[in-house]
DOKERO-832028 format. One record per residue (C-alpha): residue in one letter; z, y, x; chain. Coordinates in nm, 2 decimals. Layout:
{"A",{Z,Y,X},"A"}
...
This chain:
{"X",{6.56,-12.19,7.65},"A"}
{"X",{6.87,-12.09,7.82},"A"}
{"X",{7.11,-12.23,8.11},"A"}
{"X",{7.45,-12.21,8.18},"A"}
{"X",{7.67,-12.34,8.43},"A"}
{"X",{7.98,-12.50,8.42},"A"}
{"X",{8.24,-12.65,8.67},"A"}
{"X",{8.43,-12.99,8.63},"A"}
{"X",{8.71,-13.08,8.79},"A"}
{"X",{8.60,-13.46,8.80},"A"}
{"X",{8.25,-13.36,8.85},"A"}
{"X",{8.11,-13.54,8.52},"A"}
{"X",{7.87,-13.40,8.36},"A"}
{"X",{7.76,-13.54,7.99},"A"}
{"X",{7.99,-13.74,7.76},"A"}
{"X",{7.96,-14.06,7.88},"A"}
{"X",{8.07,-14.00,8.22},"A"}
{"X",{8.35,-13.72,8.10},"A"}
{"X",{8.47,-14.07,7.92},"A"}
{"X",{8.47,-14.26,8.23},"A"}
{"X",{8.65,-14.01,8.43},"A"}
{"X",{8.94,-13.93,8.23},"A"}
{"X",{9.17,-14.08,8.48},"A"}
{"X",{9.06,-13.79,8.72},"A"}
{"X",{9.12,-13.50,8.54},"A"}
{"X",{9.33,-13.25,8.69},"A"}
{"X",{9.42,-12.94,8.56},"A"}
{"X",{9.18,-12.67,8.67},"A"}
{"X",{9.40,-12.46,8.85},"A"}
{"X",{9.74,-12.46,8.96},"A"}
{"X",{9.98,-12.24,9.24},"A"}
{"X",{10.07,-12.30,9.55},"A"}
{"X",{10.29,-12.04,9.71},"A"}
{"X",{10.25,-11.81,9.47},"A"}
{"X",{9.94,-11.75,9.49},"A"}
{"X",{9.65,-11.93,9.18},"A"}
{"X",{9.39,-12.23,9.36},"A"}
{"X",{9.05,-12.28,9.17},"A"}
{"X",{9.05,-12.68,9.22},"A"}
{"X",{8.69,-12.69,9.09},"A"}
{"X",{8.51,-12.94,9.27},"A"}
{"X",{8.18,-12.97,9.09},"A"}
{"X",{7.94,-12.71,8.93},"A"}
{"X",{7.59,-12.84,8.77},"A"}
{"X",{7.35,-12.61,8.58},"A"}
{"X",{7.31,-12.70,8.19},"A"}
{"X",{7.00,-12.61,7.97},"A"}
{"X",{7.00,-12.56,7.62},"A"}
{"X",{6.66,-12.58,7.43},"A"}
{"X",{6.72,-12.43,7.05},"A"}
{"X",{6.49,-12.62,6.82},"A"}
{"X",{6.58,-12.44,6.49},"A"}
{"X",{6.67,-12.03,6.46},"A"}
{"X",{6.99,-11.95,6.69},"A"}
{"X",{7.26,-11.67,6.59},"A"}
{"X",{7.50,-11.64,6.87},"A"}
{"X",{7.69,-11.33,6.63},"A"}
{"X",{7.91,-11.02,6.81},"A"}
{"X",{8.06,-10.96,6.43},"A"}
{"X",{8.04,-10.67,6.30},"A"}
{"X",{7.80,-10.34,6.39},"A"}
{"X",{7.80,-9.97,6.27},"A"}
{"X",{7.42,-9.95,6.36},"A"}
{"X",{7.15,-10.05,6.11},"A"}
{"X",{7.18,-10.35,6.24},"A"}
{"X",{7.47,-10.51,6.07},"A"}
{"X",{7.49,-10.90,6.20},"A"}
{"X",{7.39,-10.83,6.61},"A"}
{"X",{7.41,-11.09,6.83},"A"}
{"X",{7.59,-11.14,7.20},"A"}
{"X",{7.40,-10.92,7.43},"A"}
{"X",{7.41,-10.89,7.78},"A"}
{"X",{7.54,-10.54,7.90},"A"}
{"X",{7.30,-10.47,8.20},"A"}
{"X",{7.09,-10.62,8.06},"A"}
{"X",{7.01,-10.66,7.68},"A"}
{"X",{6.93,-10.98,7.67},"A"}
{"X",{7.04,-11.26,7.41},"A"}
{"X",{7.37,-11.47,7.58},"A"}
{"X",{7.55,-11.68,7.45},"A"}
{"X",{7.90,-11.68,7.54},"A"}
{"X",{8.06,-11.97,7.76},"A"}
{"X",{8.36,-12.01,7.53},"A"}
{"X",{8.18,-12.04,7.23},"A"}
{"X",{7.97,-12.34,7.35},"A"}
{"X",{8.28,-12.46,7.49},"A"}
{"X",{8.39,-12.45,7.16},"A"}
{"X",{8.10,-12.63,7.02},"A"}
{"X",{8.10,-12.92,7.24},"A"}
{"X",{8.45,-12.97,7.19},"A"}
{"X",{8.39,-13.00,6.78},"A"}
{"X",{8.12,-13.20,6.82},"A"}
{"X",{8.28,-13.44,7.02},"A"}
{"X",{8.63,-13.42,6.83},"A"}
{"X",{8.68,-13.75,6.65},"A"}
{"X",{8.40,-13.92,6.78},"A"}
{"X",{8.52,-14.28,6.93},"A"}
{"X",{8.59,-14.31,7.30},"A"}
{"X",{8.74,-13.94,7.24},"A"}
{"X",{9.11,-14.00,7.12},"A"}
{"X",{9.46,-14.06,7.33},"A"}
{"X",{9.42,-13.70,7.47},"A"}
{"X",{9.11,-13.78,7.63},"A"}
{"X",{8.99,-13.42,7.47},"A"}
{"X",{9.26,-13.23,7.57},"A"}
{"X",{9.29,-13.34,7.93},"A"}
{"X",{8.87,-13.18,7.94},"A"}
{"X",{8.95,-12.90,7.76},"A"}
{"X",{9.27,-12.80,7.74},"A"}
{"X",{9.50,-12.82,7.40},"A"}
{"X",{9.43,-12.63,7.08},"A"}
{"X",{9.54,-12.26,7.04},"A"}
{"X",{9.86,-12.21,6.96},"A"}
{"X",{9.99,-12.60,7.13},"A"}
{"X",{10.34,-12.58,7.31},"A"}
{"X",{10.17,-12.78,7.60},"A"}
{"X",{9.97,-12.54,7.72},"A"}
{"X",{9.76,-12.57,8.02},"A"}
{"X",{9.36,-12.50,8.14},"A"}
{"X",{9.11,-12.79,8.10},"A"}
{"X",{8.91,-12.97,8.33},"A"}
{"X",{8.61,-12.81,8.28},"A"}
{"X",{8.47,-12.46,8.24},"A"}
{"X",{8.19,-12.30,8.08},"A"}
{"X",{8.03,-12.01,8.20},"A"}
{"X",{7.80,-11.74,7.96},"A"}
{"X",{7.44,-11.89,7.91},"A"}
{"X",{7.15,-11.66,8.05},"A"}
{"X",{6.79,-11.68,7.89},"A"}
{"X",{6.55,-11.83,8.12},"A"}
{"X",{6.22,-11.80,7.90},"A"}
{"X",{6.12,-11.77,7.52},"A"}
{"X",{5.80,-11.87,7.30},"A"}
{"X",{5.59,-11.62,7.24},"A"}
{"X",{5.28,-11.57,7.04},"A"}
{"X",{4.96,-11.60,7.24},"A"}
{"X",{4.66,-11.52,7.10},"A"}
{"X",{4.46,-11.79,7.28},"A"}
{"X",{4.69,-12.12,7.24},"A"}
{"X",{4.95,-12.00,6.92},"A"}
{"X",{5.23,-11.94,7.16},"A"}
{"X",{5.34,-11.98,7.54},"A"}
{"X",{5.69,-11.98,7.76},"A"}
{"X",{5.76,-11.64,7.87},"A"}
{"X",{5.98,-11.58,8.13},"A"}
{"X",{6.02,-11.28,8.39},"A"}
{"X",{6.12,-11.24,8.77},"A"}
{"X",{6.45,-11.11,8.71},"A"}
{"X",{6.55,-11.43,8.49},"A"}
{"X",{6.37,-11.67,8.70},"A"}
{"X",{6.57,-11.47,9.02},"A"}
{"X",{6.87,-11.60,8.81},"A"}
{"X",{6.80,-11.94,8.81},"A"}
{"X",{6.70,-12.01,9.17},"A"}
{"X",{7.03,-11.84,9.23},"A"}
{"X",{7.20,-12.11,8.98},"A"}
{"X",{7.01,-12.41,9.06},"A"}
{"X",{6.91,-12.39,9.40},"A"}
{"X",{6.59,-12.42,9.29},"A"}
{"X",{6.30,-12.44,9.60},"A"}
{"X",{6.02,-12.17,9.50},"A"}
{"X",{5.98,-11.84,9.55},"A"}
{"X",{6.06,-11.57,9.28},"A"}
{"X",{5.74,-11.42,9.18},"A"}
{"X",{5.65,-11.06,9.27},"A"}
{"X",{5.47,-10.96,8.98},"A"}
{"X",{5.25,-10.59,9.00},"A"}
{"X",{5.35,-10.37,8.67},"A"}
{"X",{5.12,-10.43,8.38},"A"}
{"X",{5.03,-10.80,8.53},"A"}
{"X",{5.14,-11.15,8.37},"A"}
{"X",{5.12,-11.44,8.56},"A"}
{"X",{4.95,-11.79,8.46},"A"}
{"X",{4.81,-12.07,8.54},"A"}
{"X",{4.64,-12.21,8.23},"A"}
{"X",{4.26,-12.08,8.19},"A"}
{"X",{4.26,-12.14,7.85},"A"}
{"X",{4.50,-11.90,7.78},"A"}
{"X",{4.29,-11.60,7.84},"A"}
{"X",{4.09,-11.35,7.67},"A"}
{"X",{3.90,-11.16,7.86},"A"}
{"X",{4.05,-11.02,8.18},"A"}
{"X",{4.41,-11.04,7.98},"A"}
{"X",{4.67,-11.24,7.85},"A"}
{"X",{4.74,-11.11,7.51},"A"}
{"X",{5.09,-11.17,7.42},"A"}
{"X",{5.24,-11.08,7.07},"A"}
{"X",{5.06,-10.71,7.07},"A"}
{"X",{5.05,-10.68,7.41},"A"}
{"X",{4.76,-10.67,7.66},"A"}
{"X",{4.85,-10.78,8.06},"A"}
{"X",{4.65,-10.86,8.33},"A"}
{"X",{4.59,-11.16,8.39},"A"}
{"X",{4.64,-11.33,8.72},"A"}
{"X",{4.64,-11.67,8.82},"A"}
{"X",{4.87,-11.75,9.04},"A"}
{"X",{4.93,-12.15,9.16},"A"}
{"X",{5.27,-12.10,9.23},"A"}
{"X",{5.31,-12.10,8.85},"A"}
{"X",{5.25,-12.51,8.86},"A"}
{"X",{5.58,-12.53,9.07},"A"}
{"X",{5.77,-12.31,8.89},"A"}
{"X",{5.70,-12.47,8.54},"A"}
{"X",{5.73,-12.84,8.67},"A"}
{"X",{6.05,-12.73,8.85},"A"}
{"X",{6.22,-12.63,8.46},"A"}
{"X",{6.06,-12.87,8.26},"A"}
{"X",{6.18,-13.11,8.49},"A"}
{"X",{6.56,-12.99,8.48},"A"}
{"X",{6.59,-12.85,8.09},"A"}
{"X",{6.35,-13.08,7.92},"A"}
{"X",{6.28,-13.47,7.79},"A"}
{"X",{5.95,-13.58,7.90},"A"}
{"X",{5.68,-13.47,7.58},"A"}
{"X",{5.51,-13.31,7.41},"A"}
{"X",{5.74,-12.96,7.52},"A"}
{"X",{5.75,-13.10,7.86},"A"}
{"X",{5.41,-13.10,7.91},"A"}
{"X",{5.37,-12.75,7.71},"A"}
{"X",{5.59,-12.57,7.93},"A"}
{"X",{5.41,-12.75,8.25},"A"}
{"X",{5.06,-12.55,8.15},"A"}
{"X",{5.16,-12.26,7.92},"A"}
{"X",{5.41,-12.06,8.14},"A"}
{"X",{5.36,-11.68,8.17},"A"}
{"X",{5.50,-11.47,8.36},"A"}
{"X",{5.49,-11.08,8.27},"A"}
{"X",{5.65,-10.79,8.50},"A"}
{"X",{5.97,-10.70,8.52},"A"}
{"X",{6.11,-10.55,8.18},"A"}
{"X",{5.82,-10.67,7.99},"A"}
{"X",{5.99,-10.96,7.88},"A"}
{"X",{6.29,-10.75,7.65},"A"}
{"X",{5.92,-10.57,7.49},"A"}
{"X",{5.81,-10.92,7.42},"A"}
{"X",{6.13,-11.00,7.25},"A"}
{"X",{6.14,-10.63,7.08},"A"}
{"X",{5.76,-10.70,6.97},"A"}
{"X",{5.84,-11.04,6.83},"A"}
{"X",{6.20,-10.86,6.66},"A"}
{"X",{5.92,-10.59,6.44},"A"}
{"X",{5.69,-10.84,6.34},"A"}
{"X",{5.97,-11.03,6.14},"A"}
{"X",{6.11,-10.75,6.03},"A"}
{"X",{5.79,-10.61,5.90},"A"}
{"X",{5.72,-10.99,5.76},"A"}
{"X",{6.05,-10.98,5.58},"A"}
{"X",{5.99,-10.61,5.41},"A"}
């Protein structure tokens, strides 16, 4: 799962409502005295749930690894970059009905190389990953996500709970059923389990904003986990072996 934020200039967020508000489009930014506005009057947060295998590819690599993918610098997490979903929408939505007469162009600006050049209405920026499934060895897999992303998303969405302050070599849960033992055991990894309520808010909070109410709604509500700090890029290097290993 991953979010992203965007600002729209008419302050609509989905299709039908970019439709409606053609006739306020404005171009995102123009100057005044010499000196570049942002005219950006609306910015909404935007979560993408990937419900078959995702390659966001960075071309070409002279590691071993010879497709990557967008990674964050600081980081090293999986992105996904604001102008290729930009571009994605925009396809999708090219030729559809109720999307002709320049209705496109005026939300996101003409095609490369057009001699009417100008900005859209509406910008994209790089989506950050908020959590991951993860194999459990309790309940086949869980939602992993880690202070540092969550931080993120409070930041993004306003969001009303606290960020978690999880001790090293912890996870946090809320769901009994997912332990074994004292621990949570998590791809090959063993953490210590601590249930923490504040886990309820958090998961209700994000399936409420990135998901449709069933049967993944109600999976991230009970099977959220959240491990310390950098544990969740060893989750995702953990679950990066296995298939690798599979595949050999």
């Amino acid at each position: 799962m991953w979010k992203k934020g965007f600002g729209c200039l008419s302050g609509y967020p989905d299709r039908a409502r970019l439709a409606e508000g053609f006739n306020n489009v404005m171009v995102a930014n123009w100057a005044a005295g010499g000196k570049e506005i942002s005219v950006f009057t609306h910015q909404k947060a935007m979560f993408i749930y990937a419900v078959s295998p995702l390659h966001m590819g960075a071309g070409t690599a002279l590691g071993l690894i010879d497709n990557p993918i967008q990674r964050e610098v600081h980081t090293d997490w999986p992105s996904m970059a604001g102008s290729g979903i930009r571009g994605a929408i925009r396809h999708a939505l090219n030729g559809e009905e109720g999307w002709k007469n320049g209705k496109l162009t005026a939300i996101f600006g003409p095609e490369a190389g057009a001699n009417d050049l100008h900005a859209g209405a509406v910008s994209f920026t790089d989506a950050q990953i908020v959590c991951l499934p993860v194999r459990s060895l309790r309940c086949a897999y869980v939602y992993a996500t880690c202070p540092a992303a969550l931080a993120r998303l409070k930041r993004l969405a306003n969001a009303a709970w606290r960020v978690p302050q999880v001790k090293e070599q912890e996870a946090w849960y809320r769901n009994d059923d997912l332990k074994q033992g004292d621990h949570l055991i998590l791809e090959s990894l063993a953490f210590n389990a601590n249930k923490q309520e504040s886990v309820s808010a958090i998961a209700n909070d994000l399936a409420g904003r990135a998901l449709p109410a069933g049967f993944f709604s109600d999976k991230l509500k009970t099977d959220l986990v959240i491990p310390f700090g950098h544990r969740l890029h060893s989750l995702r290097e953990e679950q990066y072996a296995s298939r690798t290993a599979c595949a050999n």
